[in-house]
N, C-alpha and C positions, 0 to 999 in steps of 0.2 A: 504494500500500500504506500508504501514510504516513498518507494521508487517512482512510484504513479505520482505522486504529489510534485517529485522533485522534477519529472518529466514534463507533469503537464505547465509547471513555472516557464522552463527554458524555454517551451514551446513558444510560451504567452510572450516573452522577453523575445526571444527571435522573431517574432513573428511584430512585433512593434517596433523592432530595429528600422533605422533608415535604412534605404536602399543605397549601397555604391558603388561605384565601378570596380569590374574583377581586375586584376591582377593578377597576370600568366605568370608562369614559371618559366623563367629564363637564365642561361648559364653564362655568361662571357669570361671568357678565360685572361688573363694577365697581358697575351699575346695579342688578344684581340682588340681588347683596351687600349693598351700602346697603339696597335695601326687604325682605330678610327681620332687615335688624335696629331697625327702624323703632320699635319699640316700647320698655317701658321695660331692661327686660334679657331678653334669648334668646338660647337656646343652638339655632342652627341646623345639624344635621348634614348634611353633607352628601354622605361618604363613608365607609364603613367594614367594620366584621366584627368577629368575636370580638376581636381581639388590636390592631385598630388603628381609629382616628374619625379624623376630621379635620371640624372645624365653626368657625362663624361666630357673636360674641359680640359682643356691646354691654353696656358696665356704663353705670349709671349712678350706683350706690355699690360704696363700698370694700368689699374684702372681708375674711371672717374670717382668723385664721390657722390653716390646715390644710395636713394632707399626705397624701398619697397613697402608699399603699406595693406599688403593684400595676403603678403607671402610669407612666413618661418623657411627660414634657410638652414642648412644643416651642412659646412664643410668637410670635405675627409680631404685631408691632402694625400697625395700619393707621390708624388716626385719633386722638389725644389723645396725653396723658400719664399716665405712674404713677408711683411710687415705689415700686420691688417691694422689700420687706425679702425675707430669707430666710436659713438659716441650720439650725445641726443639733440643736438643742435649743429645745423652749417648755417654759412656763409654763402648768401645771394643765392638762397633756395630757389628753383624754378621746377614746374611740373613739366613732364616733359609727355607725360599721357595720362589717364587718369588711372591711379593710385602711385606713377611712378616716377622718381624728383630726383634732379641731379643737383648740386650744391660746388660753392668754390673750395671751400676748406671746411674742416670738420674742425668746429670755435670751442666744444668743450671736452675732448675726447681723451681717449687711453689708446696707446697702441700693445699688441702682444706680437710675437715674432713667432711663424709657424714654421715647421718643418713636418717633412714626411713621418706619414703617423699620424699627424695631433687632427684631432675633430672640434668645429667649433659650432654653437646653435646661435645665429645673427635670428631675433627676434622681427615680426612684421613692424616697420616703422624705423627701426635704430640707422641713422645713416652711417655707411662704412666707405672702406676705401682698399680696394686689394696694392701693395706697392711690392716690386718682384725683388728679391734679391740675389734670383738667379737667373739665368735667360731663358730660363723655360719653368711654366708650374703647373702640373698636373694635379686633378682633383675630382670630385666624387659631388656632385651637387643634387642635395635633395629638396625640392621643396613641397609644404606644404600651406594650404588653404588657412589662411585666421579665421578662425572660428568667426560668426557676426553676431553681433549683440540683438 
């Protein structure tokens, strides 16, 4: 009986879950990684849906400083170094589409120094600033959807 109680709960809970996009099962090997970022900078997707990506990056320059106020970001570096500034206010904000703003300098921020390995979570909104300090930086980018109030 017990079992039937705790069955027919799940049932009830799954069955009032949101609907979302599946999610294949996909393998990319280390090899394959390296050759879809072979070139000078790409953004290789390689899994996603409405509300979440997840894709394969190669810089080979810095980038602006922008933020995103729609998206959580989630770094994996896999090859180089950076100097991520980032922080909750720039300098000569401008939208450049709507949820997404480029800025001249980041006016109140912190920087950390990545290296292969380190994983970072840039929240929706915090303006950031990728700066290389190797001629090439390889990474792992996932995004997902801010929740909306």
């Amino acid at each position: 009986m017990k079992i039937l109680r705790v069955a027919a709960a799940l049932t009830i809970f799954i069955g009032s879950a949101p609907a979302y996009a599946q999610v294949t099962f996909k393998h990319i090997s280390g090899e394959e990684a390296a050759r879809a970022v072979r070139g000078n900078t790409l953004n290789s997707e390689f899994a996603g849906g409405k509300t979440f990506s997840m894709s394969i990056h190669k810089r080979t320059e810095s980038g602006h400083v922008e933020r995103h106020m729609d998206w959580d970001e989630v770094f994996m570096i896999q090859d180089g170094n950076e100097l991520l500034n980032f922080g909750k206010t720039a300098s000569n904000p401008r939208q450049e589409s709507p949820g997404e703003f480029s800025g001249s300098t980041i006016t109140d921020g912190k920087s950390v120094m990545l290296h292969a390995g380190d994983i970072v979570t840039m929240p929706a909104g915090m303006w950031h600033q990728h700066v290389l300090k190797t001629p090439t930086l390889r990474y792992v980018l996932i995004r997902t959807e801010k929740p909306r109030s």
